[in-house]
C-alpha positions in Angstrom: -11.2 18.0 -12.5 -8.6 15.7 -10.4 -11.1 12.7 -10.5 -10.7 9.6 -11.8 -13.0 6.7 -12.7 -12.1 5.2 -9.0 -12.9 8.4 -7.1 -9.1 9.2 -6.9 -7.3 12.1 -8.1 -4.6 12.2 -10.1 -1.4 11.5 -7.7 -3.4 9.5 -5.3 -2.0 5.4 -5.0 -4.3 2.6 -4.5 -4.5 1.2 -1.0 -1.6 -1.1 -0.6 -1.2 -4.0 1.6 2.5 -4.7 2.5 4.0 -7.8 4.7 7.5 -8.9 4.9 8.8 -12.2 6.1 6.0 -14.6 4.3 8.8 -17.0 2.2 10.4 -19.0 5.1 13.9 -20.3 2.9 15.0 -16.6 1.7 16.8 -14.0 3.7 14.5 -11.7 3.3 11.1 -12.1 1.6 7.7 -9.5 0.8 4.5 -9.7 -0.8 2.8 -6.2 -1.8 -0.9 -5.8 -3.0 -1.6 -2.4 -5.1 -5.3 -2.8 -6.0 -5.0 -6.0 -8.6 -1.3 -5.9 -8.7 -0.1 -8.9 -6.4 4.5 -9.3 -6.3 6.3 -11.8 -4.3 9.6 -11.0 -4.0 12.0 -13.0 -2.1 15.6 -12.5 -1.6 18.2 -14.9 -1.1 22.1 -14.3 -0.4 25.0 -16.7 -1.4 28.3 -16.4 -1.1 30.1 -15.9 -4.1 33.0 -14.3 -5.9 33.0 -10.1 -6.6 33.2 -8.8 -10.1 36.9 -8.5 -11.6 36.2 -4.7 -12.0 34.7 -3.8 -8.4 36.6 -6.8 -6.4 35.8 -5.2 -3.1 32.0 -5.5 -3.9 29.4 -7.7 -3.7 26.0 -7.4 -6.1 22.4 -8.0 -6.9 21.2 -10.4 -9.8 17.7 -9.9 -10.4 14.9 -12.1 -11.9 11.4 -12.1 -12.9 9.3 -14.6 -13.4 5.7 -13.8 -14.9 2.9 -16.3 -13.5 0.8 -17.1 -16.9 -2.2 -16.7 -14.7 -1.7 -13.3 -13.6 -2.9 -12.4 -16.9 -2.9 -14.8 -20.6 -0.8 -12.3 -22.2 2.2 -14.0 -20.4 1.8 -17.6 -21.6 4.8 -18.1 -23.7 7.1 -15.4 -25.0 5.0 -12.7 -23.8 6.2 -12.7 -20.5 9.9 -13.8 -20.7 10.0 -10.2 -22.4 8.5 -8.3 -19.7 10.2 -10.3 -17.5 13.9 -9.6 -19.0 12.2 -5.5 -19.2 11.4 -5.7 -15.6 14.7 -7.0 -14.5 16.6 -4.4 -16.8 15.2 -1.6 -15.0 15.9 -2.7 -11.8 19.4 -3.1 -12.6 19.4 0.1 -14.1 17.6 2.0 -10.6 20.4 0.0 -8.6 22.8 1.1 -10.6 23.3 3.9 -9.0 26.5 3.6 -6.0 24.4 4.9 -3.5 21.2 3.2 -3.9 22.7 -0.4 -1.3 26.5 -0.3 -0.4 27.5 -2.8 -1.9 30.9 -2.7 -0.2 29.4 -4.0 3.2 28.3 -7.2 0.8 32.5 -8.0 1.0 33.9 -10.6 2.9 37.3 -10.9 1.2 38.1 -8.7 -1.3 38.9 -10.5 -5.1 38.1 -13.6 -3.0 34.4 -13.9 -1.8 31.5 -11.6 -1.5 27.5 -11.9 -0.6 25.7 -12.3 -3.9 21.7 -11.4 -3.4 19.6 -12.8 -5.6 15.9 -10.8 -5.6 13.5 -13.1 -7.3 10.5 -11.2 -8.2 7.1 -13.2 -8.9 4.2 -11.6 -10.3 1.2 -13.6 -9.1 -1.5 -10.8 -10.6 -1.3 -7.9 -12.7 -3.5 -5.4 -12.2 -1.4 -1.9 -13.8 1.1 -0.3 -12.5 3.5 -3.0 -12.2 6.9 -1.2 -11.9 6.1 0.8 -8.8 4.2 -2.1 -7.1 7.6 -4.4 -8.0 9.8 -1.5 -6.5 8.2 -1.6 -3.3 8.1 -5.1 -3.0 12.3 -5.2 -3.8 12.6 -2.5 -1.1 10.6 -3.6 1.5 12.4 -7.3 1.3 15.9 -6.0 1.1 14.9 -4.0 4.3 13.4 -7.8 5.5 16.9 -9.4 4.5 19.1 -10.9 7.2 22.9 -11.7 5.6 24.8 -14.4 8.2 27.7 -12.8 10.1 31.2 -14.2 8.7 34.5 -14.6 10.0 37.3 -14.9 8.0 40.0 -17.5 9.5 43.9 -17.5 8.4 45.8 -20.7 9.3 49.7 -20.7 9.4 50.4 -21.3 6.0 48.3 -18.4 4.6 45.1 -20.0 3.4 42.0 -18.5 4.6 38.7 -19.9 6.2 35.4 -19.1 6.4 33.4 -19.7 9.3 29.4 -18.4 9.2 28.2 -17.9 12.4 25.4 -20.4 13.7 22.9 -18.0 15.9 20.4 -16.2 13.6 20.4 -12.9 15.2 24.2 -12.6 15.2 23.4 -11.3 11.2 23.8 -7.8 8.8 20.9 -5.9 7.8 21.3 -3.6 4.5 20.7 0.1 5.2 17.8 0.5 2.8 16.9 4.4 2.9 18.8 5.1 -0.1 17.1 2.1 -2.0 14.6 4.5 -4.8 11.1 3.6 -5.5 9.7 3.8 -9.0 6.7 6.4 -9.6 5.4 5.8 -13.0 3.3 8.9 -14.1 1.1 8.1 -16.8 0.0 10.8 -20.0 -3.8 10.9 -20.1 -4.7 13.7 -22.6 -3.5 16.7 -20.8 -2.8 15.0 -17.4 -0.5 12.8 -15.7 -1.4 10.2 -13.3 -0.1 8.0 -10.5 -0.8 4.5 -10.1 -2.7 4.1 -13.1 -5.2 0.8 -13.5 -5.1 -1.4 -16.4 -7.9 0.6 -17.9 -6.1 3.5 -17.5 -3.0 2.0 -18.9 -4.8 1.7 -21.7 -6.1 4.6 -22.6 -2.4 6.3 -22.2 0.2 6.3 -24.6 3.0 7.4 -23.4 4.5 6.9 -19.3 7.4 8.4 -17.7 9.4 5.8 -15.2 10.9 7.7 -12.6 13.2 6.1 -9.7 12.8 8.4 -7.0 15.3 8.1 -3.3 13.3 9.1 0.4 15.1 12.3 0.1 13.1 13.2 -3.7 16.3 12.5 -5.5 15.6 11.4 -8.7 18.1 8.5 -9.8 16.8 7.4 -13.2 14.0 8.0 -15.8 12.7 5.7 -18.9 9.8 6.4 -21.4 7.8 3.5 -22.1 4.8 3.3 -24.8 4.2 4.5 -28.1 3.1 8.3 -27.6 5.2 11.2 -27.4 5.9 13.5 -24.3 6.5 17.1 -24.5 9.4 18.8 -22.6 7.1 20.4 -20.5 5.0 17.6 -19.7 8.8 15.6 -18.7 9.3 18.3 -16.6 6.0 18.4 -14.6 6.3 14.2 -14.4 9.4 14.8 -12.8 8.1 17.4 -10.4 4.6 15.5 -9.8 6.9 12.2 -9.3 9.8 13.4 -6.9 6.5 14.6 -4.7 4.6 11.4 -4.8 8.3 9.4 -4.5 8.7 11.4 -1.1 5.2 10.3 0.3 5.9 6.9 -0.8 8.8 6.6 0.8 7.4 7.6 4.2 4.5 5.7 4.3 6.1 2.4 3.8 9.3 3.3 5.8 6.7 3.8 9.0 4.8 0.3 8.1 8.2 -1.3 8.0 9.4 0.0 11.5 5.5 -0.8 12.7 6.0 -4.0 11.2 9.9 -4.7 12.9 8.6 -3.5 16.5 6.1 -6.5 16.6 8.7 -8.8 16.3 6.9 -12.3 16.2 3.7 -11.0 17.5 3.1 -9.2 14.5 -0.3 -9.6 12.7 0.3 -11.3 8.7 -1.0 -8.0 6.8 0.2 -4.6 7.1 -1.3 -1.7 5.0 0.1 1.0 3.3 -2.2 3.9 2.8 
């Protein structure tokens, strides 16, 4: 039929609100609203020292923290376990080379590097948590401003750092490469987008996908109990890299609406 209990069909998202810039002491910062589903994530970067086996890189640590009253099944271990699940994937989505470039995080190579920390706070849960959190951690690296750095040599050979004091003179991360999780869920014979938490449970089985602007799809997890048949995989996938692309473009254009009013800007933008 392609209706749901909402009125939606079946690859149609929630209205979304999305606003960057609400956590003054990050570098970046964005809060997203998908129906029930309320993330903070802020971003903060901090100059540290690049991994012995990529020493002209910097990196991205990620963690979640799970607000006992977005729902009582976090109180205690419930949510450190989501939380650590949550954070896994994201490494695994950035994983890929191309998702930041990480090179332009160097300042020195073996020496120092910009380390961002993405703190991710879920403040309500209302389903669908992945994809809500994926556009949250997109829309705040695209928010992020990294301080410009210049690195001084005296006469004997040891080398300075000197950050740069004007807030504007700062690097912004290209972000179009950074891939947005679609999570289909497997309701009998159908797959859905964005499912609620009622939905959620009546599925058993839901295919993460971690789709780029382009429909590139980057990486792909089964969560729940039920089993998916090759065929149904293979329409997920197709359904996903579809609803990925859309995604993509609607929140790219409320980003760019969102940067062109400068300080003008209005607190809420939404994402249809």
């Amino acid at each position: 039929e392609d209706l749901r209990v909402d009125g939606r069909g079946c690859e149609d998202y929630r209205c979304a609100e999305v606003e960057t810039d609400v956590v003054s002491n990050t570098s970046g910062s964005a809060r997203v609203k998908l129906g029930h589903t309320d993330i903070l994530v802020g971003v903060k970067a901090e100059m540290g020292t690049p991994k012995l086996e990529k020493p002209d890189e910097g990196y991205l640590e990620f963690f979640v923290d799970c607000s006992a009253n977005a729902t009582p099944e976090f109180e205690g271990r419930g949510g450190e376990e989501l939380g650590t699940e949550i954070a896994n994937t994201l490494y695994r989505v950035f994983s890929s080379e191309s998702s930041v470039d990480l090179k332009s995080l160097c300042i020195n190579p073996r020496e120092h590097c910009w380390v961002l920390y993405v703190d991710v706070l879920l403040l309500e849960c209302g389903g669908n948590l992945f994809d809500a959190i994926s556009i949250a951690v997109k829309a705040a690296l695209f928010n992020t401003r990294i301080p410009k750095v210049r690195v001084l040599e005296d006469e004997e050979g040891s080398k300075e750092i000197e950050l740069s004091d004007d807030p504007y003179d700062c690097i912004r991360l290209n972000v179009n490469d950074v891939p947005c999780i679609v999570t289909l869920s497997k309701i009998g014979y159908r797959h859905v987008v964005d499912a609620t938490l009622q939905e959620e449970a009546c599925s058993l089985a839901s295919l993460l996908i971690s789709v780029t602007s382009k429909g590139a799809l980057t990486s792909m997890k089964k969560v729940g109990k039920g089993s998916l048949d090759p065929e149904s995989i293979f329409e997920m996938m197709e359904t996903g890299k579809r609803v990925g692309k859309s995604l993509h473009i609607a929140l790219q254009k409320i980003l760019d609406e969102e940067e062109s009013l400068g300080t003008s800007r209005q607190k809420v933008g939404f994402l249809g």
